[in-house]
C-alpha positions in Angstrom: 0.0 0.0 0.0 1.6 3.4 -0.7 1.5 6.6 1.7 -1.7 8.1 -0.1 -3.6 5.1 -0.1 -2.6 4.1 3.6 -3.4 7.6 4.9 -6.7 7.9 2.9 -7.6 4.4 5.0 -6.7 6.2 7.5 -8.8 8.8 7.5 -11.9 7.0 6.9 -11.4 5.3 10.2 -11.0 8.6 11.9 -14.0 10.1 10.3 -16.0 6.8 11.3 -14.7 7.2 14.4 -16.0 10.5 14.5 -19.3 9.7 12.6 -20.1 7.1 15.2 -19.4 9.1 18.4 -21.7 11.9 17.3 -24.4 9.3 16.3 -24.2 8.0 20.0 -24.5 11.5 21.3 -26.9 12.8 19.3 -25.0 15.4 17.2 -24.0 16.0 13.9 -20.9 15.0 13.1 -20.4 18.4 10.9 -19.9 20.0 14.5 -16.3 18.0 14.8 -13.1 19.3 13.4 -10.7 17.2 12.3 -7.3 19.1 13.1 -4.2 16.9 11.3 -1.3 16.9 14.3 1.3 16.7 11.9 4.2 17.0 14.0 7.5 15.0 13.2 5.4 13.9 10.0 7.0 15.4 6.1 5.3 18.4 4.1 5.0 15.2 2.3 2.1 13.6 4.0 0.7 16.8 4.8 0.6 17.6 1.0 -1.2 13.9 0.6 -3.8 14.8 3.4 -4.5 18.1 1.9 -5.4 16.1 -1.4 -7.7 14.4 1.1 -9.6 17.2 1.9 -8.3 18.3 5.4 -7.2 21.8 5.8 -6.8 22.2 9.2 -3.0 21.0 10.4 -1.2 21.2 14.1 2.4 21.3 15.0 3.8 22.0 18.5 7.4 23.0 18.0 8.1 26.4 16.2 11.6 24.9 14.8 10.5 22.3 12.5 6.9 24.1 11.8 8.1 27.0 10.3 10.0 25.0 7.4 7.3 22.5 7.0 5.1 25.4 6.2 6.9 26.6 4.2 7.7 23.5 2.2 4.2 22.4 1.9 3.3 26.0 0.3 5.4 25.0 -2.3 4.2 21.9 -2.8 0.5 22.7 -3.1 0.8 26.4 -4.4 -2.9 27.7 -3.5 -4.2 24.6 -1.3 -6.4 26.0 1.5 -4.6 25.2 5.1 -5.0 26.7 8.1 -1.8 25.9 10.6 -2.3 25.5 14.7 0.8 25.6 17.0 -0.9 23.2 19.5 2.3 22.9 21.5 3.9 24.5 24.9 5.6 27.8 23.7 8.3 30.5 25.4 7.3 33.9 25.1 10.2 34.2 23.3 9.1 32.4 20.0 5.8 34.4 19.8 7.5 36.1 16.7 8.5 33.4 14.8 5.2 31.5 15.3 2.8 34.3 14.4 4.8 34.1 10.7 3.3 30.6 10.2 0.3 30.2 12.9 -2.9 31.2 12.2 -3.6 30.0 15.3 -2.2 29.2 18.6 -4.4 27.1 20.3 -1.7 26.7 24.1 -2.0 30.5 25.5 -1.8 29.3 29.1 -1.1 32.4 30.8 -0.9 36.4 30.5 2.8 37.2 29.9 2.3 34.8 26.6 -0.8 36.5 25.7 0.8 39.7 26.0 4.1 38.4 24.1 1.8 36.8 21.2 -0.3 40.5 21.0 2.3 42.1 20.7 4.2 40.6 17.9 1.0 39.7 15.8 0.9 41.5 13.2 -2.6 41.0 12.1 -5.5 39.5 14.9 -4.8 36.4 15.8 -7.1 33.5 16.8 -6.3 32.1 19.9 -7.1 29.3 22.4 -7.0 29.2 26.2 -5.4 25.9 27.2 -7.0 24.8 30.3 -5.4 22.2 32.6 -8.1 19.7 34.6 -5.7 18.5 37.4 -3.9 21.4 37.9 -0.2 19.7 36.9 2.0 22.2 36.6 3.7 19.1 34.2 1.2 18.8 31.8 1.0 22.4 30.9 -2.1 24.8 30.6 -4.2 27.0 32.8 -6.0 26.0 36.0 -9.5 25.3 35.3 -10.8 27.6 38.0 -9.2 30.4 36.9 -9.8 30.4 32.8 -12.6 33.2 33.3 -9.8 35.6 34.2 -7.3 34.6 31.8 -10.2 34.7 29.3 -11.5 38.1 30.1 -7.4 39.1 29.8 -7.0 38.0 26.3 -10.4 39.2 25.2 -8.9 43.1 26.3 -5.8 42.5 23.7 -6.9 43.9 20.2 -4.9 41.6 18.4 -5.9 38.4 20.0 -9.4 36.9 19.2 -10.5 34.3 22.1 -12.4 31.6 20.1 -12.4 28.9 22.9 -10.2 26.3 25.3 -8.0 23.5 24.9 -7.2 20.7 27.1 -5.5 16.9 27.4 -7.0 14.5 29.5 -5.1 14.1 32.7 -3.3 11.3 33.9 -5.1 9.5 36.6 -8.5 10.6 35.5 -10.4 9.1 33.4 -11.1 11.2 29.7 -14.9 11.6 30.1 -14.7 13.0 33.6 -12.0 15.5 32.5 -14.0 16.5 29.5 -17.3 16.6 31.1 -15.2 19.3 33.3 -13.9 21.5 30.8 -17.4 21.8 29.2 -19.3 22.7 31.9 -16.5 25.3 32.3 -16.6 26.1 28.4 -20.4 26.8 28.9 -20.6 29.5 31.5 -17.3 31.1 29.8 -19.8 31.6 26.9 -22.2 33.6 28.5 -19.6 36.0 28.7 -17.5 35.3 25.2 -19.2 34.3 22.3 -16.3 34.0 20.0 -15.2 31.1 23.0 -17.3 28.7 20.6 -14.1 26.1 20.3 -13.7 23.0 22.3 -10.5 21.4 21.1 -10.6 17.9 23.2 -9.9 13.8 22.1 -7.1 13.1 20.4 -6.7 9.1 19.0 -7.3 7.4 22.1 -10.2 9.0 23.2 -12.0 11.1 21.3 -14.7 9.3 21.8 -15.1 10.6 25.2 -14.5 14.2 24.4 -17.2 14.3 21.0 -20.0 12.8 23.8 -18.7 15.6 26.3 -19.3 18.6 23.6 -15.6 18.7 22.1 -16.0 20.6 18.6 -12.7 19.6 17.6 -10.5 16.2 18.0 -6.4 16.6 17.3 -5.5 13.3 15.5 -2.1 12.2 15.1 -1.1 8.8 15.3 -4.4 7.4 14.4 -4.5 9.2 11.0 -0.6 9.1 10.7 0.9 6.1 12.1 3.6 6.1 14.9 5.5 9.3 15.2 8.6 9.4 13.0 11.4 12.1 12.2 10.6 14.8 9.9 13.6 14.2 7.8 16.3 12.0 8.0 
């Protein structure tokens, strides 16, 4: 089987996957972005998924996202892509990432917000990343306190809050953490209506995270295979 054919199997698992969690809880499976985590994958594959039909593509380190960008603009002059750094990031990188992000879905506390504001050069779409636990480890934002780092992004002009983020925990399982962030996620609303993002459920569970509202599952190894090295 060669790469196009194996990731377009691939694929129709995923969006199976997808297609059978949103039948079980009652939702339309058009409510569910697929985001493509194409980190340590080749422009190669990401050219062959865009031939696919997915637009929507996630790397988490600044270093090898900004070639890969690159080379798949060359690659597929014109092909519609939209590029997520999903990843931890030092305030320091804000400036290279904002040439190649359209959006930067880890914003986990104010001094990155503030970094990010002020080297965008056009608004940029952001999410909060939220964590459940509380592990300082795992990265993100205490849960209890994502109204105030929300309401702190939403006063930067050049930032545009469209939701949260989150990985389930260790030690707890995915629905509970999801069922969480949601509830969270709903009263944020009230007060944000561009928060209308849930990214939640990567490969393992996103089953859990489309029944708990998640409008958006980050797919790696199930669409990809096992992670690999971008280049030899």
């Amino acid at each position: 089987m060669n790469r196009r054919d194996e990731l377009a199997a691939n694929l129709a698992e995923v969006r199976a996957r997808v297609d059978r969690a949103c039948a079980a809880a009652g939702r339309d499976s058009a409510e569910v972005a697929l985001l493509a985590v194409t980190k340590t994958f080749p422009a190669q594959d990401v050219a062959l998924l865009s031939e696919l039909g997915l637009t929507e593509f996630a790397e988490n380190r600044d270093q090898e996202a900004g070639p890969k960008v690159a080379e798949f603009a060359a690659l597929r002059p014109g092909a519609p892509a939209r590029w997520h750094m999903v990843g931890g990031l030092q305030r320091n990188k804000a400036r290279t990432v904002v040439r190649w992000a359209d959006q930067v879905d880890s914003v986990d506390s104010e001094r990155l917000a503030d970094a990010l504001a002020k080297a965008a050069t056009a608004p940029l779409d952001v999410l909060v990343q939220v964590s459940i636990d509380g592990d300082p480890k795992r990265g993100g934002h205490p849960l209890p306190d994502l109204p105030r780092l929300a309401e702190y992004v939403t006063r930067k002009d050049e930032l545009v809050l469209r939701g949260v983020m989150t990985v389930a925990p260790l030690g707890m399982s995915p629905r509970q953490a999801f069922d969480a962030l949601h509830s969270a996620v709903t009263r944020l609303r009230a007060d944000h209506p561009t928060a209308t993002v849930i990214s939640a459920g990567m490969s393992g569970d996103l089953e859990d995270a489309i029944a708990c509202g998640s409008t958006c599952v980050r797919v790696g190894t199930a669409l990809l295979g096992g992670r690999r090295l971008a280049s030899p």
